[in-house]
Backbone as CSV, one residue per row, in Angstrom:
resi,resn,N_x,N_y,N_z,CA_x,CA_y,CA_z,C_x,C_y,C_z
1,UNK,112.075,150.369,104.409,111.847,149.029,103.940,112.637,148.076,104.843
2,UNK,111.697,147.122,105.751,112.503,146.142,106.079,112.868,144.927,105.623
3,UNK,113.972,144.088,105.960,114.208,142.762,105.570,114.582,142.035,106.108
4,UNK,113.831,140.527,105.583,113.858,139.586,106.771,115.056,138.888,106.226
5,UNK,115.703,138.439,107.666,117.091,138.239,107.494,117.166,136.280,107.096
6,UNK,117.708,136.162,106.572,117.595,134.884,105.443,117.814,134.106,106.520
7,UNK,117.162,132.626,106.341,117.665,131.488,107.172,118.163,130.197,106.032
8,UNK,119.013,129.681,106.660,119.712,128.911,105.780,119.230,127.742,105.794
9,UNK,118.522,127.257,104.846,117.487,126.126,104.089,117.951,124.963,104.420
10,UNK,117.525,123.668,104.718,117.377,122.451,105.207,118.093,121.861,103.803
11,UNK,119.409,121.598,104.584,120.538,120.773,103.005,120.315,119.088,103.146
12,UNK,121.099,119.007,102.158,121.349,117.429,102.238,122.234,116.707,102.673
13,UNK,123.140,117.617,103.670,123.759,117.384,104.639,122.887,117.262,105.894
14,UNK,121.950,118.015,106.391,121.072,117.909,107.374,119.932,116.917,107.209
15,UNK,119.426,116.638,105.449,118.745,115.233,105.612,119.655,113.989,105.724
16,UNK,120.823,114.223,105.429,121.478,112.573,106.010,122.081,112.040,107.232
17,UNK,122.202,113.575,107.956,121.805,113.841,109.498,120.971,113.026,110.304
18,UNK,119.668,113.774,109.479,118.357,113.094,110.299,117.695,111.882,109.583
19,UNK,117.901,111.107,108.665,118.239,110.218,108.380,118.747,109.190,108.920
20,UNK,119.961,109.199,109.669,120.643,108.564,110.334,120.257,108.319,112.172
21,UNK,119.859,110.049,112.658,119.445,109.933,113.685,118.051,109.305,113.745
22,UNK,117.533,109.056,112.741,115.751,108.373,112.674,116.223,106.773,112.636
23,UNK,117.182,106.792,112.149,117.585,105.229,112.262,117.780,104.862,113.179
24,UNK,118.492,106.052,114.504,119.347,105.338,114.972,118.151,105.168,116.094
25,UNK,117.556,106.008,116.471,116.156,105.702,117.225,115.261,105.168,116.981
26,UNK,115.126,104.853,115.898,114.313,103.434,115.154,114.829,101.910,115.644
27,UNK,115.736,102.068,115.530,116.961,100.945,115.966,116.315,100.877,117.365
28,UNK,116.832,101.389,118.296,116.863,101.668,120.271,114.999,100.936,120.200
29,UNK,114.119,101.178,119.477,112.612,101.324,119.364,112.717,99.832,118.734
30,UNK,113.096,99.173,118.409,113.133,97.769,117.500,112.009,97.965,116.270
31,UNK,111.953,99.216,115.721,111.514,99.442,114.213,111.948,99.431,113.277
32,UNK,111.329,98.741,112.049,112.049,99.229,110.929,110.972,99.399,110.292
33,UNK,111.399,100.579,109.509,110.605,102.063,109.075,111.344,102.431,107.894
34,UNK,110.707,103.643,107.601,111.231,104.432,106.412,111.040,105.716,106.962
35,UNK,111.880,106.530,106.703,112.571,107.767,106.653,111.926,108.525,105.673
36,UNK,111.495,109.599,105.767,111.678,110.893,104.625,111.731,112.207,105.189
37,UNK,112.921,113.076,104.294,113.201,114.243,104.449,112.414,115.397,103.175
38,UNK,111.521,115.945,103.464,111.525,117.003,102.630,112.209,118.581,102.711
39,UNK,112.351,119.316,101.477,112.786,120.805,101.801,111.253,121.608,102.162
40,UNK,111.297,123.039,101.957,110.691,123.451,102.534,109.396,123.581,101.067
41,UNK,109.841,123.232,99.960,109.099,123.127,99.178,108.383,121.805,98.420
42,UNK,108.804,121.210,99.462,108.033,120.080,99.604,108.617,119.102,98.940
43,UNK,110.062,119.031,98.231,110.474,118.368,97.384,112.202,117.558,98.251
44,UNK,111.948,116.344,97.964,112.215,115.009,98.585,114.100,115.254,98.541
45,UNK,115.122,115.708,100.080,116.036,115.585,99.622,116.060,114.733,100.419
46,UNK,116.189,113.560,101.177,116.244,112.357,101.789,115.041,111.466,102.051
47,UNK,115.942,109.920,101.255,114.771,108.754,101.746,115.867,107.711,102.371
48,UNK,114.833,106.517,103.279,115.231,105.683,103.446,114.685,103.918,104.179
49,UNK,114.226,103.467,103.522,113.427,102.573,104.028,114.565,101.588,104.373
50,UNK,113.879,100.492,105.486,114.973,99.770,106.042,114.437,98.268,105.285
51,UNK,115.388,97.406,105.015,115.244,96.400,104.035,114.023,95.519,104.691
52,UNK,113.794,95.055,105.912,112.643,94.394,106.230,111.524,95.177,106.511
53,UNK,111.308,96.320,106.150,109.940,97.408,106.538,109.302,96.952,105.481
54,UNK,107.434,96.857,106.176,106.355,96.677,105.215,106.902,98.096,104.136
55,UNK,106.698,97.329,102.968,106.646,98.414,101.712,105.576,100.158,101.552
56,UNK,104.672,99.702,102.000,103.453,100.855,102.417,104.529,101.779,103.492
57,UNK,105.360,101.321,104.052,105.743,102.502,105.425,106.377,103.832,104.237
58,UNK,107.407,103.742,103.266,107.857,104.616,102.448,106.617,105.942,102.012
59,UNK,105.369,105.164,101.411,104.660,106.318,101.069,104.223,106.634,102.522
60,UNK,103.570,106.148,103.479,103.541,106.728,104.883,104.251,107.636,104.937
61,UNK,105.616,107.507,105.356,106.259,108.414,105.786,106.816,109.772,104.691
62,UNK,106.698,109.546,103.407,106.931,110.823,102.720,105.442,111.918,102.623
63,UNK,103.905,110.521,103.243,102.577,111.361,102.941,102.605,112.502,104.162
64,UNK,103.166,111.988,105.421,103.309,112.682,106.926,103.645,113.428,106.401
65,UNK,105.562,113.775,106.122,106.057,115.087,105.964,105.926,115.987,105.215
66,UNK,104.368,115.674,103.975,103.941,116.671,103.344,103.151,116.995,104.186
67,UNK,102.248,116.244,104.887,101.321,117.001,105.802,101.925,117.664,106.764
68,UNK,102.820,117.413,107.522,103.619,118.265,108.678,103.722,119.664,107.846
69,UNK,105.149,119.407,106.308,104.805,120.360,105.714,103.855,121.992,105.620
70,UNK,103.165,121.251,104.948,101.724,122.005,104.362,101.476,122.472,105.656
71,UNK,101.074,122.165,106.514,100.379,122.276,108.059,100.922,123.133,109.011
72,UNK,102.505,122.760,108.708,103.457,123.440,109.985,103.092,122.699,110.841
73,UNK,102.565,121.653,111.304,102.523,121.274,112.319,102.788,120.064,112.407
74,UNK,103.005,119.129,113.866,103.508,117.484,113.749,101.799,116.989,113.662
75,UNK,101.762,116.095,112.740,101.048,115.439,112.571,100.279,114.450,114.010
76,UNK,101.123,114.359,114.592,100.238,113.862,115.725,98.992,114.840,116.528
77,UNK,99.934,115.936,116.095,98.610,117.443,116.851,97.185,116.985,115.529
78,UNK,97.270,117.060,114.707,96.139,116.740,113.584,95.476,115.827,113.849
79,UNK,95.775,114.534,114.234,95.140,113.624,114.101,93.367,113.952,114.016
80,UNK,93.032,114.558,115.199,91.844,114.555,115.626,91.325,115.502,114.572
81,UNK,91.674,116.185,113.847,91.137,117.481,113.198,90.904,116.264,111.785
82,UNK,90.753,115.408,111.519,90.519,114.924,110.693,88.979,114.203,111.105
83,UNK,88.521,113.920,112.018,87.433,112.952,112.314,86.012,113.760,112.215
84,UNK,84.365,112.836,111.841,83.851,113.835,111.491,83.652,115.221,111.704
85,UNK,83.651,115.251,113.194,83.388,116.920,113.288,84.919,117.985,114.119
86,UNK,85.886,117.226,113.343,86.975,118.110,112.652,86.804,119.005,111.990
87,UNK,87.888,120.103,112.142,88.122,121.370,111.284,88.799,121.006,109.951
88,UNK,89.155,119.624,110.086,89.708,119.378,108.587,89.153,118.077,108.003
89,UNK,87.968,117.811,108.191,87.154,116.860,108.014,87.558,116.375,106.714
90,UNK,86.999,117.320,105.710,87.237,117.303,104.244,88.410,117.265,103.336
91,UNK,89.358,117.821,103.974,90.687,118.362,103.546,91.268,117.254,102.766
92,UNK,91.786,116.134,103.174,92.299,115.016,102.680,91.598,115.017,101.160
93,UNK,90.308,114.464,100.870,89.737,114.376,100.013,89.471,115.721,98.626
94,UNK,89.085,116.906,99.516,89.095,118.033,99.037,90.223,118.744,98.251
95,UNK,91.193,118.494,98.729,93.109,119.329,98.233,92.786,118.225,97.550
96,UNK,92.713,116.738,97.035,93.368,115.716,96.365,94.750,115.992,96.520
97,UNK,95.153,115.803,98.252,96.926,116.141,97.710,97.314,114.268,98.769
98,UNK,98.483,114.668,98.918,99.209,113.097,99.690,99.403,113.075,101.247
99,UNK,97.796,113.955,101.482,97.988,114.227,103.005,97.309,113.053,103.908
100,UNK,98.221,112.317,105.356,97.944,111.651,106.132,98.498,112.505,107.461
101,UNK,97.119,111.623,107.896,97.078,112.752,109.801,96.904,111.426,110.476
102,UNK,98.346,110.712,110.431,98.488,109.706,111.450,100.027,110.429,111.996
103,UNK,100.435,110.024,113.396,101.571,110.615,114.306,102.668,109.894,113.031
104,UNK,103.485,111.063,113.403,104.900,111.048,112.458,105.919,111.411,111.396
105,UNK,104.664,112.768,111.135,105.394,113.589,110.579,105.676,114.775,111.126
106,UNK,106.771,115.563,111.324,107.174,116.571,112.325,107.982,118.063,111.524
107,UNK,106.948,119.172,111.102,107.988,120.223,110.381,109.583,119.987,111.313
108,UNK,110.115,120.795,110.440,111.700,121.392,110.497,111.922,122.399,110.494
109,UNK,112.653,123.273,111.453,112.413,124.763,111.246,113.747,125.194,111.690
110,UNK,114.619,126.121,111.551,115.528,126.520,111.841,114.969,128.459,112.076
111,UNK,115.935,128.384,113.309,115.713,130.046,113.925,114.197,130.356,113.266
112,UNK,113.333,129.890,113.655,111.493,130.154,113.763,111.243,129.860,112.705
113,UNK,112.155,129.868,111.333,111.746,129.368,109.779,111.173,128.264,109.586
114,UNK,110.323,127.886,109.059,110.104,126.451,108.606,110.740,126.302,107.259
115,UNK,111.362,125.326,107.487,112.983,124.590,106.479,112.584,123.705,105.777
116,UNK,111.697,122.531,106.493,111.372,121.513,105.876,110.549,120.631,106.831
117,UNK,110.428,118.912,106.343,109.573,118.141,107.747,110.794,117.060,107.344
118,UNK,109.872,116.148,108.617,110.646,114.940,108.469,109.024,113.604,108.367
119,UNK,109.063,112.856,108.249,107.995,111.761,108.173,108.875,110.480,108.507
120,UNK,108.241,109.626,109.250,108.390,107.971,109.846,107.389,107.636,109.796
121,UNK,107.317,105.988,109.370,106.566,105.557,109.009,107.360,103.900,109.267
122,UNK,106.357,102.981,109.791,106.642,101.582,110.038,106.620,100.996,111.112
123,UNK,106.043,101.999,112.270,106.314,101.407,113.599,104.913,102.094,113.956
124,UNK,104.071,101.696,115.023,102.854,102.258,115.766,102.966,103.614,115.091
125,UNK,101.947,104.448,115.340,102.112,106.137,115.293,102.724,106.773,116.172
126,UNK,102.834,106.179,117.358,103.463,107.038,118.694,104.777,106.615,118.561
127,UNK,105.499,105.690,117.928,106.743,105.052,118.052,107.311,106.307,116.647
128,UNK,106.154,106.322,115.474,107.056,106.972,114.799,107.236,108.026,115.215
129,UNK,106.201,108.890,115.822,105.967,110.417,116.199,107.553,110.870,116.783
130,UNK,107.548,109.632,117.791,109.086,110.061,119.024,110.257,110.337,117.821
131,UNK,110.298,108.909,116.860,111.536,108.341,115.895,111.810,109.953,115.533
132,UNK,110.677,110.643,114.945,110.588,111.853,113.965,111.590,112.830,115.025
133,UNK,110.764,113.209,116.320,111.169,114.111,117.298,112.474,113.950,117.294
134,UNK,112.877,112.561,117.752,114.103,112.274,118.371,115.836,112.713,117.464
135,UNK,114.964,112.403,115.865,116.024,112.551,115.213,116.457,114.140,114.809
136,UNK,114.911,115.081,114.654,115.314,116.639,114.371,116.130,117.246,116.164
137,UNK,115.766,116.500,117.469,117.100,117.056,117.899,118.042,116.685,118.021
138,UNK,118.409,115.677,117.970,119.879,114.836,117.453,120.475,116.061,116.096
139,UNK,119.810,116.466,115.199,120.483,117.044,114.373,120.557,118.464,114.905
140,UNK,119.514,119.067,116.077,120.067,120.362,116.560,119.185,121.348,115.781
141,UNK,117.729,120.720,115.394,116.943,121.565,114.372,115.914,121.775,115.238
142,UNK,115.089,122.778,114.645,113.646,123.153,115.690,114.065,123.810,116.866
């Protein structure tokens, strides 16, 4: 019998990590955005919207990092798999879940695990996509 050797789960020390590093490259980017950290079960241990961000960026960015989530993948790779003759044409509508396939949500993975995502939201899609990137290696994740 083998066993897989445990990886140590995405804390809330590491969402206020990347939290901070999404700010701080949000900042350098002249965005203001909202932040979200999920665990690997999809459940919310860091938020953070910045006081002048359109209100809509918050659910943006917590809808990304369920889709990164769910997906394993950064949401910017999806985009296209959503349009009609996408492999995930239907999906959005079909799951009825809080999935968006715009750039900016990015899993989290520690030693090959997937841990958790991150989602940005408030700036272009390509501005958040980087914000997302920039902050999981600032924290030394992925």
């Amino acid at each position: 019998m083998s066993t897989t050797p445990s990886v140590r789960p995405l804390t809330t020390h590491d969402a206020d990590t990347l939290i901070e590093a999404a700010r701080a490259a949000a900042a350098d980017l002249g965005v203001q955005g909202s932040v979200t950290v999920l665990d690997a079960g999809g459940h919310l241990l860091g938020f953070r919207r910045d006081d002048t961000a359109v209100l809509i960026s918050g659910e943006t960015s917590t809808r990304k990092a369920y889709t990164a989530l769910q997906l394993d993948a950064p949401t910017a790779d999806l985009a296209g798999a959503v349009r009609p003759d996408g492999l995930f044409h239907t999906l959005p509508t079909a799951l009825d879940r809080p999935l968006l396939f715009i750039a900016g949500g990015v899993p989290v993975h520690r030693d090959g695990r997937l841990i958790g995502a991150v989602g940005v939201g408030g700036g272009a899609p390509e501005q958040d996509d980087r914000i997302a990137r920039t902050a999981i290696e600032a924290a030394g994740l992925n």
